[in-house]
N, C-alpha and C positions, 0 to 999 in steps of 0.2 A: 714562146716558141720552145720545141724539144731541145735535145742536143744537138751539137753540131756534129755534122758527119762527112768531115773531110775525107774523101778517098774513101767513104765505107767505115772509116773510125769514129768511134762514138770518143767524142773530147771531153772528157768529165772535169775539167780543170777551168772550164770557163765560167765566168761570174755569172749564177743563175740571174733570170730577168729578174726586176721587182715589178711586184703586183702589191696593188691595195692589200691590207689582211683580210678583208671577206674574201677576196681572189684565192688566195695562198692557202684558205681555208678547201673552198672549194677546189684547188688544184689538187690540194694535198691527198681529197677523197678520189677524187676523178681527174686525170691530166685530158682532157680531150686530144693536145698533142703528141702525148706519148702513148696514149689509148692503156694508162694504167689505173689499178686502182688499189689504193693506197700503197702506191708506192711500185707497186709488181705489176707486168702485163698477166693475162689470164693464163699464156703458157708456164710461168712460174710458179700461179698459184695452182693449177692442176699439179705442177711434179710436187710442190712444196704438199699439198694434200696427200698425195699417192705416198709422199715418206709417211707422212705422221699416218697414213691407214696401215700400211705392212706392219710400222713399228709398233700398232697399238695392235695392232694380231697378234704378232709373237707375244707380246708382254700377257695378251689376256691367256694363250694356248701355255704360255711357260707357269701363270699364276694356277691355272687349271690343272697339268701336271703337278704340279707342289701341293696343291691342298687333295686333290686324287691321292697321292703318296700317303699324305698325315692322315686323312681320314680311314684309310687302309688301317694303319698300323694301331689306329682308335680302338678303342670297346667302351660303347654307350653306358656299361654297368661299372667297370674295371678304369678309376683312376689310374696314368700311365704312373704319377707319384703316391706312392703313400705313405701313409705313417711318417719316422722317421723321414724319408728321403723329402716330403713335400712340407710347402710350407709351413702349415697349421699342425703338423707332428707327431707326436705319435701319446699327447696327453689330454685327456678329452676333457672339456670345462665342462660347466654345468650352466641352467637356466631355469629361471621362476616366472610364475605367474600369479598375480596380476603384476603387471610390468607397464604404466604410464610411460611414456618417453617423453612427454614433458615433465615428469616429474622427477623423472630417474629413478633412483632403489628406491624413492618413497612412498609409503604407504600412509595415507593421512587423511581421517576422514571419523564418523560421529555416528553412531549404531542407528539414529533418528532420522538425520538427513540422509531421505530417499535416494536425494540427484549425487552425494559422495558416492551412495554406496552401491547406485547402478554403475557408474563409471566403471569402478572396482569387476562388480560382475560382469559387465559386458566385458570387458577384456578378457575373463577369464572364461565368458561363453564359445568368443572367437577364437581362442586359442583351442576348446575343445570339441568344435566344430566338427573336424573330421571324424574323431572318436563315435558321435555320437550319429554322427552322418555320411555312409562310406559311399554316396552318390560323389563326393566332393574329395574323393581320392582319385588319384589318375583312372588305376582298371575298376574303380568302382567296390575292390575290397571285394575282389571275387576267393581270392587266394588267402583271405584269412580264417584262420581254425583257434580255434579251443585248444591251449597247447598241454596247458598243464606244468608239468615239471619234464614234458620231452620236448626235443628237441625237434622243430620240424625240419622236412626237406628244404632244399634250397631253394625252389621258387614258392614254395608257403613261407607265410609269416604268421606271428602269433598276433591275434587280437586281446586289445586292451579293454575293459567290462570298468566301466565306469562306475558300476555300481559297488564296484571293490572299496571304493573312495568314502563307503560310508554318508556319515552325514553332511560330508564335503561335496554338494551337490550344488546342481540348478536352482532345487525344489526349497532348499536350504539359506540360499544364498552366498553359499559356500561358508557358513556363519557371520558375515561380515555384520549382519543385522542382529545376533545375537552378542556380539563382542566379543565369538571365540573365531576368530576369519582365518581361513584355510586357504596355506601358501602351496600352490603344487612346483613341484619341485622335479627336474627331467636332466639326465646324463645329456648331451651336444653327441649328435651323433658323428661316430670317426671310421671310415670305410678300413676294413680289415683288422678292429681292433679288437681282441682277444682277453679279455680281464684274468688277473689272475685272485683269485678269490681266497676270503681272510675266512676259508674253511672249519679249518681245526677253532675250538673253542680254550684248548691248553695255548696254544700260539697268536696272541690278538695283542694289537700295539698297547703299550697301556696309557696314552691318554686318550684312548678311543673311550666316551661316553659311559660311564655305566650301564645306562636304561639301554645300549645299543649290546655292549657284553651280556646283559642279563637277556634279552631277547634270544641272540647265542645262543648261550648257553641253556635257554629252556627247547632248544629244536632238537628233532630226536634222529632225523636220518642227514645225509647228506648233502640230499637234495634241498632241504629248505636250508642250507647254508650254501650255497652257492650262489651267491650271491654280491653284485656291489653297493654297499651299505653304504646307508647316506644316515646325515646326523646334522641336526641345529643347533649350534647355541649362542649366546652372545658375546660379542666382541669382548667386553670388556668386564669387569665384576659388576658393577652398575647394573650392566645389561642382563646381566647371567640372573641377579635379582629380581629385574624389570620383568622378565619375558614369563618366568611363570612356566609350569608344566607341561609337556607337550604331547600331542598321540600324532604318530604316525598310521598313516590309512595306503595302501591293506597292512605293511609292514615297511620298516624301516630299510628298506633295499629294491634291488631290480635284478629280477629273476635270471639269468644264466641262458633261457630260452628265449631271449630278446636279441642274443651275441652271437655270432660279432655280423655287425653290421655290412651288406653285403652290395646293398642298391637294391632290394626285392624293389617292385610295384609295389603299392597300398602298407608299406611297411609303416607303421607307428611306433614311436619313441615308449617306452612302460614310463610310467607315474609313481609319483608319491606325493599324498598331500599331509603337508603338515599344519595339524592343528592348534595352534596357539588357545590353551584351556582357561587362562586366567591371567594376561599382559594387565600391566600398570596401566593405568588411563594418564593421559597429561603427562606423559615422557616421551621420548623419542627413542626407541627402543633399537641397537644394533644389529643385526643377526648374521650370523654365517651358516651357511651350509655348504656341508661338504660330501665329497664320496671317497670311503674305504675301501681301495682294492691293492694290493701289494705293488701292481703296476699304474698306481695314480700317482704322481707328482704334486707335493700340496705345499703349498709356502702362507706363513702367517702375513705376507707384505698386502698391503692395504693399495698396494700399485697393481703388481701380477695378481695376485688370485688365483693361482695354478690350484687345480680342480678342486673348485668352492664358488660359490656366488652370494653376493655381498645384500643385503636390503633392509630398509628400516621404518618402521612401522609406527602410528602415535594414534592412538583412540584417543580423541580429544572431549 
């Protein structure tokens, strides 16, 4: 039976009946005496719905004002942080290819075995994919020119000519099959960052590289030193012996008409491959590279790696 309802009052203090537990199950879904279901007649579950509709109105109309407001204040090209202010800061790292990530910085494999040394190229095809193919860029690399040593406008970008890279090619296998294997080497791009360039040829750090000062020092205007100069060598004395001579392709830096990075469309990162002329076989060879600009941050710590990246190579 329901409750009692002496006089009109609902008695909630009396000892519910006992029913079997299939009962109690069933009651509990449907009371046919109290005409509830679980628990509430249908007048309560209508008001109880009618809160929870209003409440989830406002909540979605208040979440819709809020993200209407951020999206406002947004710009799709324009980080609201940069540099300094945001996370990632205002000291750009660098990055190489071929890059295994199950292997991590290593490079390890046998001028003969084919299946090593596809591996190797194929990472280093993917990675120059777009360069080579500007369908596989957002706008399709409508907005890339020919820069030169000028600077383009702000929605051009300069295209990168793969063919700068010399013999560090496709065609080539980037030497990996000759035993001279060509690491390309690229600045991490950083939104609004501005290099300050190691210009002057009288003014350069002095444990910057020789072969990097004598390059320098052989350019004859200003513009081919405007640049942020990158450099290889090895970690350790061991390694400085191991690794053997090196060429840089086109040159040891990234041209001044690549900066600063803005968000363009179809924008591509410039290159440098470096080619390893004559590594030890049967060592494990350290390497660092780095970039020289007055405004890079560089620490010898084998932890950070502030603007350098780490990799290590062994022709077996």
């Amino acid at each position: 039976m329901g409750a009692d309802k002496p006089n009109g009052v609902v008695n909630y203090s009396r000892r519910p009946p006992k029913r079997p537990f299939i009962q109690n199950v069933q009651y509990s879904i449907w009371n046919p005496e109290d005409r509830t279901f679980l628990g509430r007649t249908p007048k309560r579950w209508g008001v109880i719905g009618l809160i929870y509709l209003v409440m989830y109105i406002c909540i979605i109309i208040f979440f819709s004002i809020c993200m209407c407001g951020l999206m406002a204040t947004m710009d799709e090209r324009v980080p609201y942080f940069t540099l300094a202010d945001s996370i990632i800061g205002d000291n750009p790292g660098m990055g190489h290819r071929p890059l295994v990530f199950e292997q991590g910085a290593l490079i390890w494999y046998h001028p003969s075995n084919s299946t090593q040394v596809k591996k190797y190229v194929d990472n280093i095809n993917q990675f120059l994919a777009p360069y080579e193919n500007k369908s596989l860029l957002v706008n399709g690399g409508v907005n890339q020119k020919e820069c030169g040593n000028v600077k383009p406008p702000r929605d051009v970008v300069c295209s990168f000519d793969l063919s700068q890279l010399g013999p560090c090619s496709r065609e080539n296998d980037y030497g990996f099959t000759n035993a001279t294997p060509c690491i390309i080497i690229k600045l991490n791009r950083l939104y609004a960052w501005h290099p300050h360039f190691y210009d002057d040829p009288g003014d350069l750090p002095s444990n910057m590289p020789p072969d990097i000062k004598e390059y320098i020092n052989s350019t004859t205007t200003l513009q081919e030193r405007q640049k942020v100069w990158l450099s290889c060598m090895g970690e350790r004395p061991a390694d400085v012996e191991a690794l053997g001579p090196l060429k840089y392709w086109p040159y040891p830096g990234l041209s001044e008409v690549y900066y600063p990075y803005d968000n363009t469309a179809g924008y591509l990162s410039p290159l440098v491959a470096v080619q390893l002329l004559k590594p030890k076989w049967h060592q494990i060879i350290n390497i660092r590279c780095r970039a020289w600009a007055r405004n890079v941050r560089y620490t010898d710590s084998l932890k950070d790696r502030l603007g350098s990246t780490h990799l290590e190579i062994m022709i077996d």
